[in-house]
TORSE-332527 format. One record per residue (C-alpha): x, y, z. Coordinates in steps of 0.25 Angstrom, whole numbers, plus 2048, in hexadecimal, padded with zeros to 3 digits. Last residue first. Example, Ala and Ser with C-alpha at 12.3 -4.5 7.8 and 13.67 -1.06 7.14 Angstrom:
8377FC81D;8317EE81F;
This chain:
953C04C15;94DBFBC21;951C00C2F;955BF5C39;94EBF5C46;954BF2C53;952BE5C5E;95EBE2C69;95ABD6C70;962BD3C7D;96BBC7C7E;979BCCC7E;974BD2C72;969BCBC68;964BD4C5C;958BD7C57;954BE0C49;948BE6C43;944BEBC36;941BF7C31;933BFDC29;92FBFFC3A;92DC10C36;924C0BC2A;919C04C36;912BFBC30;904BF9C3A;8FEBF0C42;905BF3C4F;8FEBEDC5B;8FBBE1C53;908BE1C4E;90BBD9C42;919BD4C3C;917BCCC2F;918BD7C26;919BE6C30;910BEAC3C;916BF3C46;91EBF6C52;929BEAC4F;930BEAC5D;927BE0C62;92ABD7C55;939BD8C57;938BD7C66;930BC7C64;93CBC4C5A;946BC8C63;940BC2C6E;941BB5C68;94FBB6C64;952BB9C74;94ABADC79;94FBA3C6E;95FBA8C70;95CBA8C80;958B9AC7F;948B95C82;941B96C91;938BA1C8D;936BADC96;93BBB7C8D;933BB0C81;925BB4C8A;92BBC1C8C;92EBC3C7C;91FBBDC7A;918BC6C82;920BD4C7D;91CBCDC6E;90CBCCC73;90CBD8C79;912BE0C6F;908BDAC62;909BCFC57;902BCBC4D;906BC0C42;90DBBAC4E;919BBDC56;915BBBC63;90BBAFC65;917BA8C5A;921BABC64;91ABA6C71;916B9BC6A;924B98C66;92BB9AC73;924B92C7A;925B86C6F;935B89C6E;938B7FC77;948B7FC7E;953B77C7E;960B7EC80;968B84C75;977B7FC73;982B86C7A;98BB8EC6F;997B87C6A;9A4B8FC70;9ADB96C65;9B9B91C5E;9B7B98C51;9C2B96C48;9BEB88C41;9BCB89C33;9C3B99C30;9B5BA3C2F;9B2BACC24;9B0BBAC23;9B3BC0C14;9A3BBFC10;99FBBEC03;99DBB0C04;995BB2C11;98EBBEC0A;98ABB3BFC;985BAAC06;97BBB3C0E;975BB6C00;972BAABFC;96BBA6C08;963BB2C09;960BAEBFB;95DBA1BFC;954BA4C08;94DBB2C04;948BACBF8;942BA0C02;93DBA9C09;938BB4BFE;92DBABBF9;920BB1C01;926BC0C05;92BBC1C13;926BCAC1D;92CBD5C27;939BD7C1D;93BBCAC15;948BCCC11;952BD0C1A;953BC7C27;95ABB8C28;953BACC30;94BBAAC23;956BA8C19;963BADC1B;96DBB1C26;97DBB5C27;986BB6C31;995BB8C2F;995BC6C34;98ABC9C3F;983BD5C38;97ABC9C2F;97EBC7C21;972BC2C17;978BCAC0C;96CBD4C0D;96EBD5C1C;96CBCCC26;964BCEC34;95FBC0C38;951BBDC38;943BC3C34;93CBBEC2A;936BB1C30;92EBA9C28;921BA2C29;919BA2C38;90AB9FC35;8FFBA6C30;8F2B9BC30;8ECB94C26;8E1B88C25;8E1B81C18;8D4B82C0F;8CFB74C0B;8CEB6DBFF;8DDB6CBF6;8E3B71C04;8E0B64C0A;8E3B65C19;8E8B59C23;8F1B63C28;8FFB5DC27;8FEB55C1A;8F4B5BC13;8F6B68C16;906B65C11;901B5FC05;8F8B68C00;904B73C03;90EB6ABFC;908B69BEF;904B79BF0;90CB7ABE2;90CB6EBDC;8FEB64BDF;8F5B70BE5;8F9B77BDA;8F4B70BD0;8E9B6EBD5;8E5B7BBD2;8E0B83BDF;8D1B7FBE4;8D5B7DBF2;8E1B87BF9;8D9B8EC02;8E2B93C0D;8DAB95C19;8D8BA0C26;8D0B9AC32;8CABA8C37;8C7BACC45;8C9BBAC46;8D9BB8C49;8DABAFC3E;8D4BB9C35;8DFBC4C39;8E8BB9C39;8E6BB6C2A;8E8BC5C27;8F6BC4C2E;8FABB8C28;8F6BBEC19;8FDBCAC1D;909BC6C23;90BBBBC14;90CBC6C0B;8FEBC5C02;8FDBBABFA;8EFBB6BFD;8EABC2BF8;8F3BC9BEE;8EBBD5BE9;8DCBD2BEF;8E3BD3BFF;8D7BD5C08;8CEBCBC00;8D7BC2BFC;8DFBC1C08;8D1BBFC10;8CCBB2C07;8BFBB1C10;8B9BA2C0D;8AABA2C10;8A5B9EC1E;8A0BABC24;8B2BAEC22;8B9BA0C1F;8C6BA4C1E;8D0BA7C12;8DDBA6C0B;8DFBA0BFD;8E8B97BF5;8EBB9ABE8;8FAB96BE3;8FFBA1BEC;8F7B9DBF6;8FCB91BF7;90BB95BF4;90BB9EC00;90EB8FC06;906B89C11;90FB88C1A;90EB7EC26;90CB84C37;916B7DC3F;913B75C4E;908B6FC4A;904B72C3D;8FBB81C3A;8FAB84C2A;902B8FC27;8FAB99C1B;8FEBA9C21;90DBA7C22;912BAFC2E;91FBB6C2A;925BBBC37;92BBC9C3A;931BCDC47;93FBC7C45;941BD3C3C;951BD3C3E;95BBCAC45;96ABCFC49;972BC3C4E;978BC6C5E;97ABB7C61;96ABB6C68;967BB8C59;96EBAFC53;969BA4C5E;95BBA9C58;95BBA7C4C;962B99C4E;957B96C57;94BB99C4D;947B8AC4D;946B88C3F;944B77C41;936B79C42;936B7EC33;92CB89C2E;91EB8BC2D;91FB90C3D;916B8BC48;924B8EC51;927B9CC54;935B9BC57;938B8FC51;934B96C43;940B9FC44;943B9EC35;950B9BC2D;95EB95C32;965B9CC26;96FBA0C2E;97EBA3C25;98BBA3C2E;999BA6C2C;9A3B9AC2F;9A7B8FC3A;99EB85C3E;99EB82C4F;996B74C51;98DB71C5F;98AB62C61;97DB63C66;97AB53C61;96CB54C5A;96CB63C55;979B64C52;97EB73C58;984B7FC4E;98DB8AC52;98FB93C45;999B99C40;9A3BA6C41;999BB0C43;9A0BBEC44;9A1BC5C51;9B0BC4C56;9AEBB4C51;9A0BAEC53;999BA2C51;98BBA2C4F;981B99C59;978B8CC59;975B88C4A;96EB79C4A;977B6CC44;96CB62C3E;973B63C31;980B69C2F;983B68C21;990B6EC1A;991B74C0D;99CB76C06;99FB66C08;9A0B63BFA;993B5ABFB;98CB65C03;98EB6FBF7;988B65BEF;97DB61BF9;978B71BF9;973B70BEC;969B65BEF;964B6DBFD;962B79BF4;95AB73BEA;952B6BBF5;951B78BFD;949B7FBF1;93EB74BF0;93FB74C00;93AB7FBFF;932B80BF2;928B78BF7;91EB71BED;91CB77BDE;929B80BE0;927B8EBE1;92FB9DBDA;927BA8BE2;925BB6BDB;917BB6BD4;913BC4BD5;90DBCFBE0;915BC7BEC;910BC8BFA;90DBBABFD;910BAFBEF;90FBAFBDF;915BA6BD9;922BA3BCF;926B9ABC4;934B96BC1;936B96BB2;935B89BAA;92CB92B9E;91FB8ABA3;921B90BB1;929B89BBD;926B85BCA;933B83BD0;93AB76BD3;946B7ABDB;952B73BD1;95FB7BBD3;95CB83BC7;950B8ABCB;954B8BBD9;960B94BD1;957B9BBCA;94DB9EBD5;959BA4BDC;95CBACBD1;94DBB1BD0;950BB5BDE;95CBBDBDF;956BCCBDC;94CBC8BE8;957BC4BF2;960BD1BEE;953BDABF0;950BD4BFD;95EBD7C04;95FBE3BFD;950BE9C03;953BE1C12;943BDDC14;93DBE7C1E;932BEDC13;926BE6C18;92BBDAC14;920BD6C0A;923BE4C03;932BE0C04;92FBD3BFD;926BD9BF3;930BE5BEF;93DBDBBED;933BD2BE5;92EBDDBDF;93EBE2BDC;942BD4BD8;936BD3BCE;92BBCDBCA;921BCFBBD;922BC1BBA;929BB8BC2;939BB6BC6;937BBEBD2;93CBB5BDB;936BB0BE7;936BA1BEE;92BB97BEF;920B93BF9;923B89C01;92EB89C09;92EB7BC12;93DB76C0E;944B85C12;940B80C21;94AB77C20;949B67C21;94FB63C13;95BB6DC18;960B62C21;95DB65C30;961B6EC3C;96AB76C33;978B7BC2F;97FB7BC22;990B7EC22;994B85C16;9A2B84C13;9A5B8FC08;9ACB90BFD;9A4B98BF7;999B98BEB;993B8BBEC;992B87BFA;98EB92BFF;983B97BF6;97EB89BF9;97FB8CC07;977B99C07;96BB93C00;96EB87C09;96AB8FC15;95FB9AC10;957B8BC0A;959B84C16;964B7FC1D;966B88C29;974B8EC2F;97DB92C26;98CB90C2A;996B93C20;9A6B90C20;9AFB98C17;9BAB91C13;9C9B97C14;
């Protein structure tokens, strides 16, 4: 019988898993996103991808590094299996075509980047995301050409499918005509961030967070959902704040404000072993300390090689150019922390298997690896690998599902609503500090809003996640309780039941 997978998300997690697909099993793998994979959020990674494969590196600092980052809630076998498999993955990149920066000797070369104490981060000269998703948008065609792939572009996730409580498929809706379509077979989500609930993000638009959160109004465990990376160098657009890649101060660049009129460079001064690579909550929180007194806080990228300025930080010049009207090559850009990553997300464990059987999550909409903060250069590590991994346990799995044997209803399609209310309210709420009053203001403001039951409810959960986190830990700082608390080394888990939230904590070994 042929085994039929759904992965929802084409990115770099969603062809990851699809490629492993299609070329170990006999499996028909059916592709679902709102747009070609040329326009994923996977395109605008910057700043490159982890493997120790330098000098004096190891799997095990890796391993310990990321966890440090984490605040120890990282999954321990998750994380160690994804490290150990790094340097195979750079391999095989390698040998698909991803133009590395190599040394003299032709091997790839590595730098430096937040929170890590050697040079660990394989890079590109200009944008290793979409770099990396060229190689795997090129391998993907062969499979597509001998139909074990299946593209459903501009087709949108709207509900799982379930038989005697295993997901049987996926309910999907086109985008332009609202045609609804039933697809029968296990299903991976790599439907990434939930940028569209907070909005101002560095990430896509188009990840609006609605999949999220129509799993979780469905009964689907999420865990962490309180932590938030806030980058520390974004430079404020309308509407989106645009990364300015780890990668510029890994390659020199300097923080600092104009203090009785003279440069201040305060990382450097506070923080003498690693500076301006320091783990990215506590650069964005010392830059918000000064923002608050009154401090423009700039990156100072002039005076580097030039070099540089025309390889490896090609497309930073040319994106401050472009969109700001600033020349990074002669004046300082003005930074700000913005909203980054997401690390929390659904529950899976190291196989990437959620506790609903037949549902399965990778990249950043999945939870194990980067505890309370993420460590520069593990996303897109985390991504193929999660994707990977969440393959290899559908095909080890014995559950399949017979094309056509689920005759279910199609769900109702979501009504039109704005998310701008919502967003400002989220982003006031669930910044780089946070206190009681202002999440208990923020989940009566969302119970008030006129959005659906599957926004309202999701948002909540994220709001009672940080309200019930009584302590300070990685990206997650309350005003009102500053300090790590040991007791609180656990993370936490919501779930949705018959519309209540049900939240808990989950010990870590």
């Amino acid at each position: 019988m042929n085994r039929n997978v759904v992965i929802i998300g084409c990115g770099v997690a969603g062809l990851s898993a699809a490629l492993q697909l299609a070329r170990k099993s006999a499996c028909t793998v059916h592709l679902v996103s709102d747009m070609m994979s040329e326009r994923s959020q996977s395109c605008l990674a910057e700043g490159g991808i982890n493997a120790a494969i330098g000098p004096g590196d190891s799997a095990e600092l890796h391993c310990e590094e990321t966890m440090k980052t984490g605040c120890g809630l990282a999954d321990t076998e998750a994380l160690t299996a994804m490290v150990s498999a790094a340097p195979d993955i750079i391999r095989e990149l390698d040998e698909w075509g991803v133009p590395f920066v190599k040394r003299t000797n032709h091997s790839v070369s590595v730098r430096r980047m937040g929170g890590q104490t050697c040079a660990r981060t394989a890079y590109t000269e200009n944008g290793i995301g979409r770099q990396i998703m060229d190689v795997l948008i090129q391998q993907a065609r062969k499979y597509e050409s001998e139909g074990k792939i299946l593209c459903y572009v501009n087709w949108t996730f709207r509900a799982l499918a379930k038989q005697d409580g295993c997901v049987c498929g996926a309910w999907l809706e086109h985008l332009d005509t609202r045609e609804m379509r039933f697809v029968p077979g296990q299903v991976i989500m790599a439907c990434g961030g939930l940028n569209g609930f907070f909005g101002n993000a560095t990430g896509s638009t188009v990840n609006t967070g609605i999949a999220a959160a129509l799993l979780f109004a469905d009964g689907v465990l999420f865990s962490n959902l309180e932590f938030i990376q806030f980058h520390p160098t974004t430079l404020r657009l309308k509407g989106k704040n645009l990364l300015i890649s780890e990668s510029a101060r890994s390659d020199g660049g300097r923080l600092f404000v104009l203090r009785d009129g003279k440069p201040y460079y305060f990382m450097e001064e506070k923080y003498p072993e690693l500076g301006n690579l320091m783990p990215r909550d506590v650069v964005s929180r010392e830059e918000y300390s000064l923002i608050k007194q009154g401090f423009q806080v700039y990156l100072d990228l002039r005076g580097l090689p030039a070099k540089t300025y025309e390889t490896t930080l090609a497309g930073i010049v040319s994106d401050c150019v472009l969109f700001a009207g600033i020349h990074p090559t002669k004046e300082p850009i003005p930074v700000e922390p913005g909203i980054h990553y997401f690390m929390g997300g659904i529950q899976v464990d190291k196989s990437h298997r959620s506790p609903v059987k037949g549902l399965y999550a990778a990249g950043e909409c999945a939870c194990q690896y980067h505890g309370a903060n993420r460590l520069g250069g593990n996303s897109l590590l985390g991504a193929i690998h999660g994707g990977k991994t969440a393959a290899e346990a559908v095909l080890r799995s014995e559950f399949s599902i017979p094309n056509g044997s689920f005759e279910g209803k199609p769900p109702v399609p979501l009504r039109h609503f704005r998310m701008e209310p919502l967003q400002s309210v989220m982003r006031a709420a669930m910044g780089l500090e946070r206190s009681k009053g202002q999440l208990e203001n923020a989940l009566d403001a969302v119970e008030k809003m006129s959005v659906p039951d599957e926004v309202r409810l999701f948002s909540r959960a994220i709001l009672l996640s940080a309200l019930n986190r009584t302590e300070s830990r990685g990206s997650h700082f309350r005003s009102d309780y500053p300090n790590c608390d040991p007791a609180m080394r656990k993370s936490s888990v919501v779930q949705c039941c018959d519309g209540e939230i049900r939240f808990g904590w989950e010990e870590k070994s």
